[in-house]
C-alpha positions in Angstrom: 15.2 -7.4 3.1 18.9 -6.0 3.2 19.7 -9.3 5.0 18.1 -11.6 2.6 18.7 -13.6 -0.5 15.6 -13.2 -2.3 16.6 -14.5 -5.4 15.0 -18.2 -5.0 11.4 -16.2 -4.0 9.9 -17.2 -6.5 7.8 -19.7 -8.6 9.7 -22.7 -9.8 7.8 -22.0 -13.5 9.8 -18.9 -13.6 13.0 -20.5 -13.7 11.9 -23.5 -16.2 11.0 -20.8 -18.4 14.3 -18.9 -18.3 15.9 -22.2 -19.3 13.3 -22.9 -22.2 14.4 -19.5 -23.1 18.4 -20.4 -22.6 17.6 -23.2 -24.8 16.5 -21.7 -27.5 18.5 -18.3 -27.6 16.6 -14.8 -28.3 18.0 -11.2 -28.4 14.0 -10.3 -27.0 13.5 -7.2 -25.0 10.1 -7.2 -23.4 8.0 -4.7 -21.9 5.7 -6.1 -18.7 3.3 -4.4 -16.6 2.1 -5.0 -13.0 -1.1 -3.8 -12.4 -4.1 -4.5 -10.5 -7.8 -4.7 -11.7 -9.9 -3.7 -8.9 -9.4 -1.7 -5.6 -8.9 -3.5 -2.5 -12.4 -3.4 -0.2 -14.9 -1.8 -3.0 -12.9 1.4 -2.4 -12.4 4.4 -4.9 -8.4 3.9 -5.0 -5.3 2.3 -4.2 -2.0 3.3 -2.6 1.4 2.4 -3.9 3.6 0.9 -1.5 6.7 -1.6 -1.3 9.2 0.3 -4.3 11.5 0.4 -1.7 11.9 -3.2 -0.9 11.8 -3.9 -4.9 14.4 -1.9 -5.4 16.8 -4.2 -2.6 15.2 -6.8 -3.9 16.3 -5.9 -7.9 19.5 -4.7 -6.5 20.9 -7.9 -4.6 19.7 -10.1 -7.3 21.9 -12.6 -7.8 22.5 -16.6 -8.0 24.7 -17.9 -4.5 26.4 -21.0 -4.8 23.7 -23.3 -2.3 21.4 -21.9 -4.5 22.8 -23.3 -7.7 23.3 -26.6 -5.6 19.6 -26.2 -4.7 18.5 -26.3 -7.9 20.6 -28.7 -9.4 19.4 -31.3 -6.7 16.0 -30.7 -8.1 17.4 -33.0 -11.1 15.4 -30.5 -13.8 18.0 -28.0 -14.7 21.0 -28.7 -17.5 24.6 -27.7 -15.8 24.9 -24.8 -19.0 22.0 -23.2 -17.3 23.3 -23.3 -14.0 26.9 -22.0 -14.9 24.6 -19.1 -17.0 22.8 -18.1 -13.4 26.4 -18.0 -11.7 26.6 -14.8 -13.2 23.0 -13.5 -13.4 22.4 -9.8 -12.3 19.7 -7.5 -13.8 20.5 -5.1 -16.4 17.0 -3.8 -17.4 15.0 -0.8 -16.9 12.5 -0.1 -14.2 9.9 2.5 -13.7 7.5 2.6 -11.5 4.7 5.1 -9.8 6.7 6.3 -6.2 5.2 4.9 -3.2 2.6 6.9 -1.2 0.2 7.5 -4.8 -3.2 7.5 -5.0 -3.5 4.3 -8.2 -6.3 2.9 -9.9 -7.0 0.1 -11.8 -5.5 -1.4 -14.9 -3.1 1.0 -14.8 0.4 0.1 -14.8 2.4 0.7 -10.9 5.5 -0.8 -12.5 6.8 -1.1 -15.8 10.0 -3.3 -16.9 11.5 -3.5 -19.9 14.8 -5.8 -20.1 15.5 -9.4 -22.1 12.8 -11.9 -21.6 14.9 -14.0 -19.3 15.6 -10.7 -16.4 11.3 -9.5 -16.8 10.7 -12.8 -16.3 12.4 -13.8 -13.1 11.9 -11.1 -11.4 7.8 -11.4 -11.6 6.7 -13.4 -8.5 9.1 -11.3 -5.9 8.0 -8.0 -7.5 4.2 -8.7 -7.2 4.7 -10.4 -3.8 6.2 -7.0 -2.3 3.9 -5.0 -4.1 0.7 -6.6 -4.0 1.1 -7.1 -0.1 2.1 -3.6 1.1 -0.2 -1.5 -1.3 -3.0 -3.7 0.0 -2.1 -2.5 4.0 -1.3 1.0 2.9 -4.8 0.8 1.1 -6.5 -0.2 4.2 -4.8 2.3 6.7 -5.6 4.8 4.6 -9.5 3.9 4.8 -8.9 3.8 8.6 -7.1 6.8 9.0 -10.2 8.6 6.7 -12.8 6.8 8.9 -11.1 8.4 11.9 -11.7 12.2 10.6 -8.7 13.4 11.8 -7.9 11.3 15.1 -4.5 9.4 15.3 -4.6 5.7 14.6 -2.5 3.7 16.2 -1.0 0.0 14.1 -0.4 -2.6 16.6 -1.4 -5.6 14.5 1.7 -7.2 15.0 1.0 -10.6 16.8 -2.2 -11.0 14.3 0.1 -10.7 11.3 0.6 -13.2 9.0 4.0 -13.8 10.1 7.5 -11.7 11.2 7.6 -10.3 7.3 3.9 -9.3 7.4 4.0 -7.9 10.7 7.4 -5.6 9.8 6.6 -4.4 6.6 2.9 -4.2 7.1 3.5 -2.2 10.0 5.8 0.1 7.3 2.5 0.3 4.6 0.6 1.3 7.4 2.5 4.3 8.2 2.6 5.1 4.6 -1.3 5.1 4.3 -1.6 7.4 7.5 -1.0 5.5 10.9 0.5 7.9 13.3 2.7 4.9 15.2 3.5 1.6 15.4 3.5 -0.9 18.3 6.2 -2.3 16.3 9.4 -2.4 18.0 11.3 -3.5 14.9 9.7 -1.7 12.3 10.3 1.2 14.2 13.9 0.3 14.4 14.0 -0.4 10.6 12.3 2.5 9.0 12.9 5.6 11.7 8.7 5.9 12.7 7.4 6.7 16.0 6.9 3.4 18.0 3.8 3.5 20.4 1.8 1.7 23.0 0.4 1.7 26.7 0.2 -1.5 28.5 -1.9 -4.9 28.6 -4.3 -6.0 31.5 -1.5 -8.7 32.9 0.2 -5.5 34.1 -3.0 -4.6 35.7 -4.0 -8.0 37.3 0.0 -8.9 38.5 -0.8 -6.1 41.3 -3.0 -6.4 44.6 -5.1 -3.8 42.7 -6.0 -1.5 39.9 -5.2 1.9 41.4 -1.7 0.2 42.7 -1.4 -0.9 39.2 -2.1 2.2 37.8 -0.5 4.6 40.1 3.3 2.4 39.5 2.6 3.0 35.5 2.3 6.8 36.1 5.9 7.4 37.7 7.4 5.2 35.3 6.0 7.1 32.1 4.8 10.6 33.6 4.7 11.5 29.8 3.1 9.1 28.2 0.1 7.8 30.9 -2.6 6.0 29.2 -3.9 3.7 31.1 -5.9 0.6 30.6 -9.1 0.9 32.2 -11.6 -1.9 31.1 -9.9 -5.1 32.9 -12.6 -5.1 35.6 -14.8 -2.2 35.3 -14.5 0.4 32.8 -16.6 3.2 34.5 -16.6 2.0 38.2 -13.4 1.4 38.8 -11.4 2.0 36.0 -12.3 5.4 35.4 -12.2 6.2 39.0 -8.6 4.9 39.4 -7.1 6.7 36.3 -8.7 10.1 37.7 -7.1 9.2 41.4 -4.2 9.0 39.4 -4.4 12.4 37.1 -5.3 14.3 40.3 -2.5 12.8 42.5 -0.1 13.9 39.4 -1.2 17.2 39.4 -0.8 17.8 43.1 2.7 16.6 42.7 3.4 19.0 40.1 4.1 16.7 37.1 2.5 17.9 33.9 -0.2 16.3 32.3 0.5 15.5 28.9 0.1 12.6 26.2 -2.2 11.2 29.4 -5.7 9.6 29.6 -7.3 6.1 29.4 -7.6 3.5 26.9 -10.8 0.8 26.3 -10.3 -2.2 25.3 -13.8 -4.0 25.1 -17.6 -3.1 25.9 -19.9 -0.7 23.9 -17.4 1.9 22.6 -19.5 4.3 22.0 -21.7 4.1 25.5 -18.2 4.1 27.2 -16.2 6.4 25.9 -18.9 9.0 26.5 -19.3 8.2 30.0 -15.9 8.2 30.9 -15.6 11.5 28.9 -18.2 13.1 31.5 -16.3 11.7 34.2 -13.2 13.2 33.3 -14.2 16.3 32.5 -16.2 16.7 35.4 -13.0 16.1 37.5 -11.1 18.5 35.1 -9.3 16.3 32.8 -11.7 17.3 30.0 -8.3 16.8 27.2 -7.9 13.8 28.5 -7.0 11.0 25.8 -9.5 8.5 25.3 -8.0 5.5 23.4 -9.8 2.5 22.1 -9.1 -0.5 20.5 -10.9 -3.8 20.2 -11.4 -5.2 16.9 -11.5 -1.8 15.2 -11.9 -1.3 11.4 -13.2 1.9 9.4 -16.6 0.8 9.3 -16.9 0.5 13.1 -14.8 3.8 13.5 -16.9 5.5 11.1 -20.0 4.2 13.0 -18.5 4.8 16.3 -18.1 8.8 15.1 -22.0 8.9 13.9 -23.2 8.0 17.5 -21.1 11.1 19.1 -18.3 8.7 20.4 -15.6 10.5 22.8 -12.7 8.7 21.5 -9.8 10.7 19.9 -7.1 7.9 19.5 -7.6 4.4 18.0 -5.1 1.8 18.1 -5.8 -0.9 15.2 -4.7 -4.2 14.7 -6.0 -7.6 13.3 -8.5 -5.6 10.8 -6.0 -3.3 9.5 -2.4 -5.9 9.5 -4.4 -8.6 7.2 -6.8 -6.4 5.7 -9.6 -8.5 6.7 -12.4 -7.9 4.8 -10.3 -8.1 1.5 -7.1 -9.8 2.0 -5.7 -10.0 -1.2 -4.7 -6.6 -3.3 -5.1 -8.8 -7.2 -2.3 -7.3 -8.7 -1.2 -8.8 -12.0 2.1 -8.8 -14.3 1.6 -9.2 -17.7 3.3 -9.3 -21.1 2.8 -5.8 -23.2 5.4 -5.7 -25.8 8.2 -7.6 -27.6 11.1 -6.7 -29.7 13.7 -8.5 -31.2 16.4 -6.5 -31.6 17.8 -3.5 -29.4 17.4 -1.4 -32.4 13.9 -1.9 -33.6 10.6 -0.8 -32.6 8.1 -2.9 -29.8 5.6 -4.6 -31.3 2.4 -4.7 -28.9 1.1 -7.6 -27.3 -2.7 -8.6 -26.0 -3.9 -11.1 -23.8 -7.5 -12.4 -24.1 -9.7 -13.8 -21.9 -13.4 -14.2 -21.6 -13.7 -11.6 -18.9 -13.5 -8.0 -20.6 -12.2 -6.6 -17.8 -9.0 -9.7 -18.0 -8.1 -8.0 -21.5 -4.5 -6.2 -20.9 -3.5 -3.0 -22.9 -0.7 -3.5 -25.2 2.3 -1.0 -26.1 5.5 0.0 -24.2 3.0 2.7 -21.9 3.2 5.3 -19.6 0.1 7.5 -17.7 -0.8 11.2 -17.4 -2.9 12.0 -14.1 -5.2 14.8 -15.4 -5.8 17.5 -12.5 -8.1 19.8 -12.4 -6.5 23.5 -12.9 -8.7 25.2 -9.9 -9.4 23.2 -7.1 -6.2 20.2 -7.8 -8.3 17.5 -7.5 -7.7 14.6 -10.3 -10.0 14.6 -12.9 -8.7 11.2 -14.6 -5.8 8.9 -15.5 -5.1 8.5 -18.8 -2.8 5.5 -20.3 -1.4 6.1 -23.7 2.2 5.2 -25.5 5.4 6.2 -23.9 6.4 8.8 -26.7 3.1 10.3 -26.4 2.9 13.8 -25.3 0.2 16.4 -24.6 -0.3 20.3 -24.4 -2.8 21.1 -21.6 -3.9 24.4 -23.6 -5.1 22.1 -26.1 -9.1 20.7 -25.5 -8.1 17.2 -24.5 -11.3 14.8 -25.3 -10.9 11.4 -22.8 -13.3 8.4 -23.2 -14.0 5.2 -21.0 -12.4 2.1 -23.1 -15.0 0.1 -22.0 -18.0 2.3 -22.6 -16.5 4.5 -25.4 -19.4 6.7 -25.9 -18.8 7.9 -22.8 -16.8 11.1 -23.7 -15.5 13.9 -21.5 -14.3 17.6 -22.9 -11.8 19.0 -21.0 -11.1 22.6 -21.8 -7.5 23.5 -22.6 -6.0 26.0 -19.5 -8.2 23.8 -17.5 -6.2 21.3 -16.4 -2.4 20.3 -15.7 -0.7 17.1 -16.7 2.1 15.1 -14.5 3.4 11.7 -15.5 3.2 9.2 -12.9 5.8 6.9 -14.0 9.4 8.1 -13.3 12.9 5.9 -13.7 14.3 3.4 -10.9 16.6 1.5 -13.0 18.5 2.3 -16.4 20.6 -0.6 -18.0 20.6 -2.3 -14.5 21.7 1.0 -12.2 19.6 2.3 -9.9 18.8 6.1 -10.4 16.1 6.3 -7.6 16.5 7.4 -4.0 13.7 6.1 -1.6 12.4 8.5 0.6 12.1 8.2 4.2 8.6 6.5 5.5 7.3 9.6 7.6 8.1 11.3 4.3 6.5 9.0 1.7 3.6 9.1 4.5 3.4 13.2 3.7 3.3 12.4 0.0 0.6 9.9 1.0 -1.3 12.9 2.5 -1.0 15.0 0.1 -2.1 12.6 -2.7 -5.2 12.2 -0.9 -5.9 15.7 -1.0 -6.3 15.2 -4.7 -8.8 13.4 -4.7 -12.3 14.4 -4.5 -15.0 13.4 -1.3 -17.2 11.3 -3.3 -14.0 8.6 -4.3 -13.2 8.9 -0.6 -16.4 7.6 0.8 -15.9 4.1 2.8 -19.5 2.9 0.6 -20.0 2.7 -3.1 -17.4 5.0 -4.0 -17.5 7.3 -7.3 -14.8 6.2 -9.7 -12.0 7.8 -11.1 -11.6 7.3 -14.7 -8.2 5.6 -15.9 -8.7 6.0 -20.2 -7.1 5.4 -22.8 -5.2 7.8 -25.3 -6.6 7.3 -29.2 -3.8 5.8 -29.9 -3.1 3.5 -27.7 -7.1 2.7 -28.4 -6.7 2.3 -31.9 -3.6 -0.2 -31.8 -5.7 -2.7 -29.3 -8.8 -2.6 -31.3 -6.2 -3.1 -34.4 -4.8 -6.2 -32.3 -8.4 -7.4 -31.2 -9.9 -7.4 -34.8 -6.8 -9.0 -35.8 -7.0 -12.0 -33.2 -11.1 -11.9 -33.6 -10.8 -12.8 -37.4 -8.0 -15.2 -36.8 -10.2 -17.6 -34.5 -12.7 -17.9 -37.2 -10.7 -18.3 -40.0 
């Protein structure tokens, strides 16, 4: 990203709409939301990843000169406009939720508010970085849960949808939990642990498998896994490996970060048998590695039949997200006002679909935590001068199902806002954390949430309501508009 131009990433009806807007000058300052409307894989929650690569992406804004020439050779854009984007830079406001969040639905992950001309460029590239590394984070995170405390492993990277996939999903996926990466550049990039053993060409370029093996070992005494399913997992693979182990331990070199990794076969079957083997031989904490088209649902199946594996390296499943490629997120139009000095006036968006109905206002959210136990109790989205006293009964309500009302007790509960500033007037006022520490925040977000939103299967939903106010001024809106389209 810090190498890039990312200014021309984005859709060309951005740019003819800045220029309808040019046209026809307008002091408007406009509030936008991205959001997303449902969790990626049926799940009970999101993560929040990419803020970091907005933020260089918000920050080197700007117009170079091939890309004025650019678009002038498109033949569609008046030379005032041009000149105009010679000296473009953002000078809005940005806040967002920081990466490594639990998120929900319709809630907002990032808000702007700047003129019409700034929230509007900026919408494709913002949702592109977002939408993609939430998504992985999302995933991994379902992995690493699946796994019940065994390391996962990313090493999606030649299954990726390209370089930028590969890099910067390898960076979600660190976020949502992976221990390591195979990837040798994201490792570079972002400080994490790089990881990986070695593939069955290295095997198969030797005269045989205990040669193979026994050259790995005294080239990475510290770090032996070794491949053991490229001719036969449990009569010669195993075999070899424990060769191997016992001729290192007669030679004195310690045993650690050592074992075997399968690559193909019944898992489950294998793992175990190979477990018995090595621990009959007395390599009992022995590593046992597998990989092979892994998601959660086959970890989490591979764990209910009593599988011996302890480390799982994951790739195409977990890099594209297979089952549910696409995160949904969303950036939409919530308030307008003309002047610097006056108030915003809300803005709706209709649509057929309930669920496709935006909520107006300039906005920000309160998580709601549960006083005892710290586990999150709801979201709730309400105007950005709104404020609450948590020794105050707070009574929250589904927006879609409004007699569905909750009581919750004042001194029950604690309050934290999620969004927080990134930009002011076009400065940045937010320092990223590290990966490995957004990937502890990650952790401990998790930890808020309770077993029954965690499950892999039909998931129990966190509630993201509305404040009364907020409630009131989109029912306002929606009678408004109703009466309008019959009148």
């Amino acid at each position: 990203m810090r190498a890039l131009n990312l200014t021309l990433l984005t859709d060309l009806y951005e740019l003819t709409m800045m220029q309808g807007y040019f046209k026809n000058p307008t002091d408007q300052i406009v509030v936008f939301d991205a959001f997303y409307r449902k969790n990626p894989c049926d799940g009970g929650y999101a993560i929040c990843a990419g803020l970091e690569q907005v933020v260089e992406y918000i920050r080197d804004l700007h117009f170079a000169p091939d890309d004025i020439d650019y678009l002038r050779s498109l033949h569609i854009f008046d030379t005032d406009f041009l000149e105009y984007l010679r000296g473009f830079h953002f000078t809005g406001d940005i806040y967002a939720i920081p990466e490594g969040t639990v998120i929900f639905p319709r809630e907002p992950v990032i808000k702007v508010i700047a003129p019409v001309m700034e929230a509007q460029l900026i919408e494709t590239a913002l949702l592109n970085i977002l939408n993609h590394q939430s998504l992985i984070a999302t995933k991994a995170s379902r992995v690493v849960y699946a796994a019940k405390g065994d390391g996962i492993m990313e090493f999606g990277l030649r299954r990726a949808q390209g370089p930028d996939a590969g890099i910067y999903g390898a960076r979600a996926a660190m976020i949502g939990g992976c221990i390591g990466t195979s990837n040798v550049l994201t490792g570079q990039m972002f400080d994490v642990p790089v990881k990986g053993t070695h593939a069955h060409s290295w095997i198969m370029s030797f005269p045989d498998e205990y040669t193979a093996f026994k050259t790995y070992s005294k080239l990475y005494p510290d770090a032996c896994i070794l491949l053991v399913d490229t001719y036969d997992v449990l009569n010669s693979g195993v075999p070899n490996a424990i060769r191997v182990f016992q001729e290192m331990k007669e030679e004195g070199i310690p045993l650690k970060g050592y074992g075997i990794r399968i690559d193909s076969g019944d898992l489950a079957y294998l793992s175990k048998q190979a477990y018995k083997m090595l621990a009959d031989a007395g390599f009992e904490d022995a590593i046992i590695s597998a990989s092979s088209d892994l998601d959660e649902y086959l970890i989490d199946s591979l764990k209910a039949q009593g599988a011996k594996i302890n480390s799982w390296g994951v790739g195409t499943n977990l890099i594209t997200s297979n089952d549910h490629p696409a995160f949904g997120g969303v950036y939409k139009l919530a308030a307008i006002k003309a002047k610097e000095d006056q108030d915003f006036v809300p803005k709706i968006k209709l649509s057929e679909n309930v669920e496709k109905v935006t909520n107006p206002g300039n906005k920000t959210i309160y998580r709601i935590y549960d006083k005892e136990t710290g586990k999150i109790r709801a979201d709730l989205i309400c105007l950005a001068y709104e404020v609450f006293d948590p020794e105050e009964d707070m009574i929250i309500f589904d927006p879609m199902a409004t007699w569905k009302k909750t009581k919750i007790t004042g001194g029950t509960y604690t309050l934290r806002e999620l969004l927080i500033p990134v930009f002011l007037k076009g400065e940045c006022v937010y320092t990223s954390p590290s990966v490995m520490e957004i990937r502890e925040i990650c952790k401990k977000e998790k930890e808020t949430l309770w077993d029954e939103t965690l499950r892999l299967v039909n998931p129990q939903e966190v509630y993201v309501d509305l404040s009364d106010k907020l409630f009131k001024i989109k029912s306002d809106l929606l009678e408004e508009m109703g009466k309008a389209a019959i009148e």
